[in-house]
TORFI-317502 format. One record per residue (C-alpha): residue in three letters; z, x, y. Coordinates in pm, whole numbers, padded with zeros to 5 digits, always signed. Layout:
// residues N
ALAZXY;...
This chain:
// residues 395
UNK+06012-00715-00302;UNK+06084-00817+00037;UNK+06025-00631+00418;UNK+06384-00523+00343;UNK+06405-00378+00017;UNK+06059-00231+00058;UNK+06193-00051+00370;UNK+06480+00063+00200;UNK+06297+00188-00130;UNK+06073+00436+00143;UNK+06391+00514+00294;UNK+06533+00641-00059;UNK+06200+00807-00157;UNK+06180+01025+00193;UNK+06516+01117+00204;UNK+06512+01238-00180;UNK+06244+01467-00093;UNK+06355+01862-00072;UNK+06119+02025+00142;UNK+06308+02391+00083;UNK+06293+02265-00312;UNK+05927+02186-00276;UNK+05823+02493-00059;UNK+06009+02720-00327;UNK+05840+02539-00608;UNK+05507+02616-00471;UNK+05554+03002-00376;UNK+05664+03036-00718;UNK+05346+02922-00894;UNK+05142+03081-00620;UNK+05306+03409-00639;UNK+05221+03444-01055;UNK+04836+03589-01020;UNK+04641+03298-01265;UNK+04297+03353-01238;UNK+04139+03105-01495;UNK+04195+03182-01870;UNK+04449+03392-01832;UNK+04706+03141-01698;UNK+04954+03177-02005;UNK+05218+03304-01713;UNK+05174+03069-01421;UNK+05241+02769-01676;UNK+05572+02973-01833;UNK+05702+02985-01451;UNK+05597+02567-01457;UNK+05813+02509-01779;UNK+06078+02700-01665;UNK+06081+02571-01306;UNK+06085+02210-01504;UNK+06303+02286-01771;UNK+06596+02392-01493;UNK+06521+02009-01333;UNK+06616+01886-01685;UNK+06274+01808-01796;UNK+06218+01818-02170;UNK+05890+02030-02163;UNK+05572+02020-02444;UNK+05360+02289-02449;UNK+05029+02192-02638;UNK+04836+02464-02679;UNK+04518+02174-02647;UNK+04272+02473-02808;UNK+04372+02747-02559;UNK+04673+02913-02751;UNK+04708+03170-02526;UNK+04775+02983-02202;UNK+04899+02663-02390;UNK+04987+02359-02111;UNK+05249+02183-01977;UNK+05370+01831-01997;UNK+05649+01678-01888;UNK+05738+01292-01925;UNK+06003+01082-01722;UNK+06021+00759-01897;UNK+06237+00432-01780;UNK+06325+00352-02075;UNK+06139-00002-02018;UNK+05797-00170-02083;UNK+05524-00027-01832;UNK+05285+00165-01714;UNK+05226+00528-01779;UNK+05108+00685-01434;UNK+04992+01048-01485;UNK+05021+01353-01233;UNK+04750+01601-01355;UNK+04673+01938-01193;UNK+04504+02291-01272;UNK+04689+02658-01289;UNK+04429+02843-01287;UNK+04252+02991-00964;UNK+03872+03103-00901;UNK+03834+03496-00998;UNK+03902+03672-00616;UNK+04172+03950-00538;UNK+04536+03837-00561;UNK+04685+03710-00202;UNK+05039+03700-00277;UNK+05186+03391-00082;UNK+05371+03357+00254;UNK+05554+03056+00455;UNK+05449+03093+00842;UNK+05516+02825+01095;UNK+05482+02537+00884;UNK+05236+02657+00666;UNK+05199+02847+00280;UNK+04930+03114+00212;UNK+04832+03269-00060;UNK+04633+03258-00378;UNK+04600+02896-00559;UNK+04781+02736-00296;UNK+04529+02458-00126;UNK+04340+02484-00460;UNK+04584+02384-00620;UNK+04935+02507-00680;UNK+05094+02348-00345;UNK+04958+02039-00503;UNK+05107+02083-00826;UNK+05424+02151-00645;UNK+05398+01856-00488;UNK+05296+01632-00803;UNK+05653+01794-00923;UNK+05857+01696-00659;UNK+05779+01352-00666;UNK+05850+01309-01069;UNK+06205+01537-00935;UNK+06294+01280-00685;UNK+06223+00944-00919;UNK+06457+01074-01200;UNK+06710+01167-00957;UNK+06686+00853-00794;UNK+06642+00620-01074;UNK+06418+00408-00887;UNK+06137+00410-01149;UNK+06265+00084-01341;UNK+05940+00054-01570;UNK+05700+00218-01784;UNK+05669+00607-01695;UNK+05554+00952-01520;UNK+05357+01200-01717;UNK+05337+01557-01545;UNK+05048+01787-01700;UNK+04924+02122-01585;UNK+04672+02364-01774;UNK+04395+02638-01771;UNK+04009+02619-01799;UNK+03967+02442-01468;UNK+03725+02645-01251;UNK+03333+02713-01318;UNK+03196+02918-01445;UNK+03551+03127-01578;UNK+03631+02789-01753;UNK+03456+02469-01914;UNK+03749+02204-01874;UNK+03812+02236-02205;UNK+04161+02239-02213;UNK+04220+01908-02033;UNK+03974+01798-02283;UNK+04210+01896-02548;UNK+04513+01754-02400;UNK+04329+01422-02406;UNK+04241+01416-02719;UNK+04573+01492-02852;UNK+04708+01178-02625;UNK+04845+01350-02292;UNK+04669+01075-02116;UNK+04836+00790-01925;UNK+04695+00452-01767;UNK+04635+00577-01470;UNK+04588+00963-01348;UNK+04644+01092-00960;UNK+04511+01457-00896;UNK+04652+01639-00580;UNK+04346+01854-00598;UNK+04246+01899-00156;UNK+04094+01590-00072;UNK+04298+01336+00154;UNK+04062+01107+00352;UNK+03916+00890+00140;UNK+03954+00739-00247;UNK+03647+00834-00418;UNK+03510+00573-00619;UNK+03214+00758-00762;UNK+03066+01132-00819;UNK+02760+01290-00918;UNK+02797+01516-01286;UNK+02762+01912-01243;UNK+02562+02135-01484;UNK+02520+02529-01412;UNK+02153+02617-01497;UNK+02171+02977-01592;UNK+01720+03083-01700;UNK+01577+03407-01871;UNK+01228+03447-01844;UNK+01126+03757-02054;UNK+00831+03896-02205;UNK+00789+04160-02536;UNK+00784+04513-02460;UNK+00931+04764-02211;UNK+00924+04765-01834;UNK+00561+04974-01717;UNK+00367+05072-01440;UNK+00092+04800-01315;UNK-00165+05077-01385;UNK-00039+05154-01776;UNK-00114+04824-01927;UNK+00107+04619-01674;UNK-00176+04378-01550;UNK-00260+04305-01887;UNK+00129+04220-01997;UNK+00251+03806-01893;UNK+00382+03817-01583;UNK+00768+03706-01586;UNK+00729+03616-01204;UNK+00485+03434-01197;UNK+00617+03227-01476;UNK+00903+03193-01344;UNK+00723+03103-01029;UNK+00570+02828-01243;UNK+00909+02750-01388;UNK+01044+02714-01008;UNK+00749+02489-00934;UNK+00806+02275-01246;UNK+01200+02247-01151;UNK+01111+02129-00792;UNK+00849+01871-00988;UNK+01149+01736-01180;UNK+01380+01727-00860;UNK+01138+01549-00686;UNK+01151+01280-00986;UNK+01528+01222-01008;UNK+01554+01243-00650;UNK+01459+00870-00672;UNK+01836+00784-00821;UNK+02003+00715-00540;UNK+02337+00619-00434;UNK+02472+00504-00063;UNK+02771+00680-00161;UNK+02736+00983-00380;UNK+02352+01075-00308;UNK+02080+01181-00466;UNK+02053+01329-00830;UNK+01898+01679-00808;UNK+01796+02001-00917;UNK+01887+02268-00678;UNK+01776+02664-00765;UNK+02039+02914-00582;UNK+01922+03226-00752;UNK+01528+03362-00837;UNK+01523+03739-00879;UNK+01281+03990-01153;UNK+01113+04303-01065;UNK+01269+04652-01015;UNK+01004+04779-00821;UNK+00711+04690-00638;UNK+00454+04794-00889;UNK+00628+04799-01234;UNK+00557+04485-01446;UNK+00910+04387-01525;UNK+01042+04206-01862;UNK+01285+03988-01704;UNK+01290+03699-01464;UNK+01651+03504-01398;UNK+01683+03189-01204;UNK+02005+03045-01184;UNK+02043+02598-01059;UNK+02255+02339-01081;UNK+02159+02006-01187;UNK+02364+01669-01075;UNK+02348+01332-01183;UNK+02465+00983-01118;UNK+02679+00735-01331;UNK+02476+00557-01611;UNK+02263+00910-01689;UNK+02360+01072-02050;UNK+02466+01444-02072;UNK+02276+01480-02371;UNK+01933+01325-02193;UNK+02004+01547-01878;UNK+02027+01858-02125;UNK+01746+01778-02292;UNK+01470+01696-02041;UNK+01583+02050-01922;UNK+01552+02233-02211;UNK+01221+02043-02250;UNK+01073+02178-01958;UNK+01196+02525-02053;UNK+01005+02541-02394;UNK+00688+02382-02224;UNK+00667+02650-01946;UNK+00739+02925-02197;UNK+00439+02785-02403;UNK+00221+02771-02106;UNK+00271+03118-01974;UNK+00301+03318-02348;UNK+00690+03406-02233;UNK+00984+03355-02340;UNK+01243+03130-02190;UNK+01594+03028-02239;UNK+01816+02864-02064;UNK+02239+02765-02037;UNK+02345+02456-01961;UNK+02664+02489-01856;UNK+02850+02119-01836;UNK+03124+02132-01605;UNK+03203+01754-01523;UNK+03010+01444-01631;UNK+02998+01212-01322;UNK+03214+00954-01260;UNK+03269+00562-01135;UNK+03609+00401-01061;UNK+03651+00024-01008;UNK+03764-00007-00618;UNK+03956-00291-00738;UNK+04116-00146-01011;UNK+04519-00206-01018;UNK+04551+00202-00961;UNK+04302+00201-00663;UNK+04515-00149-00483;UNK+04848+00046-00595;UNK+04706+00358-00512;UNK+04617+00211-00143;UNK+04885-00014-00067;UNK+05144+00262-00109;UNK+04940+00512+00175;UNK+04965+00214+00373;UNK+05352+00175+00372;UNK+05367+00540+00399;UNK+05143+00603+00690;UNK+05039+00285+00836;UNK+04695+00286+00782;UNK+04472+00294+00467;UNK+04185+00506+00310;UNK+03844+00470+00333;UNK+03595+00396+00012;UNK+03375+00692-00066;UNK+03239+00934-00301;UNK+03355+01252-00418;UNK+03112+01561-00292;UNK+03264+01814-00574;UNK+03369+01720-00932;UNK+03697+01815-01031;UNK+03957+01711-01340;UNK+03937+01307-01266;UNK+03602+01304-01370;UNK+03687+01404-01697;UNK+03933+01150-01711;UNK+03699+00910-01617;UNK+03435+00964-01882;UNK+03627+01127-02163;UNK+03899+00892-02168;UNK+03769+00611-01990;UNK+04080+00636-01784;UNK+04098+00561-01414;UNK+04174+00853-01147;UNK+04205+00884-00785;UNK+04181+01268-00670;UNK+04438+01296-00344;UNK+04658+01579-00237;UNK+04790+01795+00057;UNK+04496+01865+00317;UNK+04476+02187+00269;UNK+04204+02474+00341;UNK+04009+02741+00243;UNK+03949+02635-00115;UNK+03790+02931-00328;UNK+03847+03162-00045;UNK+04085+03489+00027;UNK+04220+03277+00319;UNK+04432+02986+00173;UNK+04643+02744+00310;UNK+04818+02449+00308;UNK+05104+02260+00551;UNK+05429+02207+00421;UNK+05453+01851+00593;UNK+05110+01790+00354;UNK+05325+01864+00049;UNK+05646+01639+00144;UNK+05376+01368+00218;UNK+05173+01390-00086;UNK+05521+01418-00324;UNK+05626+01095-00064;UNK+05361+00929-00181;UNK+05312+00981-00548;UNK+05671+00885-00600;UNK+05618+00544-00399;UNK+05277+00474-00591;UNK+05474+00566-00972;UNK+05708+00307-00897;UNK+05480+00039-00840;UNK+05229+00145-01061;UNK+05472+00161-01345;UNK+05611-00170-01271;UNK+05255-00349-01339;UNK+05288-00529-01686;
């Protein structure tokens, strides 16, 4: 394609863009209240918001039947890629803030994490069938419910995968913008009991003589800094350190009652190349041997919420991915790591499916005070359209 024709495809692309269309897409997910597992309405307001665009809409129910999901495909009609726009309904479990447009900017519930985004993801697959400038392959549009930890395991995306709502190639407008993250740690939730047999009783009524559930959980916290001290050695210049990081230690009602429970709660990240299952179990090794050393009783969640992640930086989605930003804004992305894990990390190691995680720089994720800019969301829906139709073209 020459200087030309490229100039005049960007041309066709920007001026295809609705804003009003895209900022009324985006109040009206953000004003249905989703808070994960219970976003069966947010994704009825997605079909029908599709469904008016002349979208043929599935709803796989992908093993949550009560919120099932949404997909949407735009298809050439021609040998190609299949570029998929992938994004999450559902919202972390805070009060409702309904939304509001203000100088340039959208409020509200869901909408930097990540309902503008989704809006956004929409508008571009919008402008590409009304334009007709996606000559190859295809755009797959999926939303669903299950995203955010601890309300939800992921296991819906999981579900759409395996039934085959997967494409080549996956963007995410989840809130990061400045780089393209290449690689990400994995993310467990630790939730630990330590308890004993027997009731709660006074230090003077037998409760010297009962195992203490502090002090082996004490031992249990000196044990976990043992083992984070160990794994700290797996390094990357990118994504860090593998770790085992304790949040939460709390047992004891009062100051001289010997108490029958002990909870710690931890995460536990690791780098690509480390298995799941071996993660799991050197944890729940260490559980069992500190319960046998302090006659207590342990157990212990382990609460997967992404496996980490590694994406190729020369991957035909990461130089697609790239080159578009760079006709768009004149500049291009750095290479780095992603600090959170999010929905392309499943991609990445479920479905062995590549996934770059960019959207609208928005703030205030997981927060009562959310926003996003509206000039965020015409850029991000710019620039997934421009990427789909090269992406698509690749044969």
């Amino acid at each position: 394609m020459g200087q030309a024709d490229e100039r005049e495809l960007v041309e066709l692309i920007k001026n295809a863009v609705h804003t009003e269309r895209l900022v009324e897409t985006a109040v009206g997910l953000i004003e249905v209240p989703s808070p994960t597992r219970d976003g069966g309405a947010v994704a009825n307001r997605l079909e029908e918001i599709l469904a008016a665009d002349g979208f043929e809409v599935d709803r796989p129910d992908a093993g949550w039947p009560s919120a099932p999901a949404v997909a949407a495909r735009l298809d050439s009609g021609r040998d190609g890629k299949t570029l998929q726009f992938d994004g999450h309904l559902d919202t972390v479990h805070l009060p409702f803030v309904a939304p509001r447009v203000e100088n340039g900017l959208i409020y509200g519930s869901g909408s930097c994490d990540m309902k503008a985004g989704v809006a956004a993801a929409v508008e571009a697959i919008r402008v590409l069938k009304e334009t007709g400038l996606l000559t190859a392959g295809s755009v797959l549009l999926t939303a669903h419910d299950l995203h955010e930890a601890p309300w939800g395991d992921g296991a819906q995306l999981d579900g759409l995968i395996d039934e085959g709502y997967v494409g080549d190639g996956v963007l995410i407008p989840e809130y990061q913008c400045d780089q393209i993250a290449v690689i990400g740690r994995g993310l467990a939730v630790l939730e630990i009991e330590v308890t004993r047999d027997g009731e709660p009783v006074h230090e003077v009524r037998g409760g010297i003589e009962q195992p203490s559930v502090i002090l082996a959980g004490a031992e249990l916290l000196k044990r976990f800094s043992e083992l984070d001290k160990r794994v700290a050695v797996k390094t990357h210049p990118m994504a860090g350190r593998e770790s085992l990081f304790v949040g939460q230690a709390h047992g004891g009602e009062i100051y001289n009652q010997a108490p029958t429970l002990f909870e710690i709660s931890a995460t536990r990240r690791w780098l690509p190349g480390a298995s799941v299952d071996d993660v799991e179990a050197e944890y729940r090794q260490l559980l069992s041997d500190t319960a046998a050393a302090t006659s207590t009783h342990i157990k212990g969640t382990f609460q997967l919420v992404r496996d980490s992640f590694q994406l190729d930086a020369d991957d035909p989605l990461v130089e697609t991915f790239q080159s578009a930003f760079r006709t768009m804004s004149g500049g291009a992305l750095p290479i780095g790591a992603k600090p959170f894990v999010d929905d392309g990390n499943t991609f990445s190691s479920r479905a062995g499916v590549p996934a770059i995680t960019h959207g609208p720089n928005g703030k205030g994720a997981h927060t009562l005070h959310e926003e996003v800019p509206i000039e965020e969301l015409v850029r991000v829906a710019e620039l997934y359209a421009l990427t789909a139709v090269r992406f698509c073209s690749i044969a």
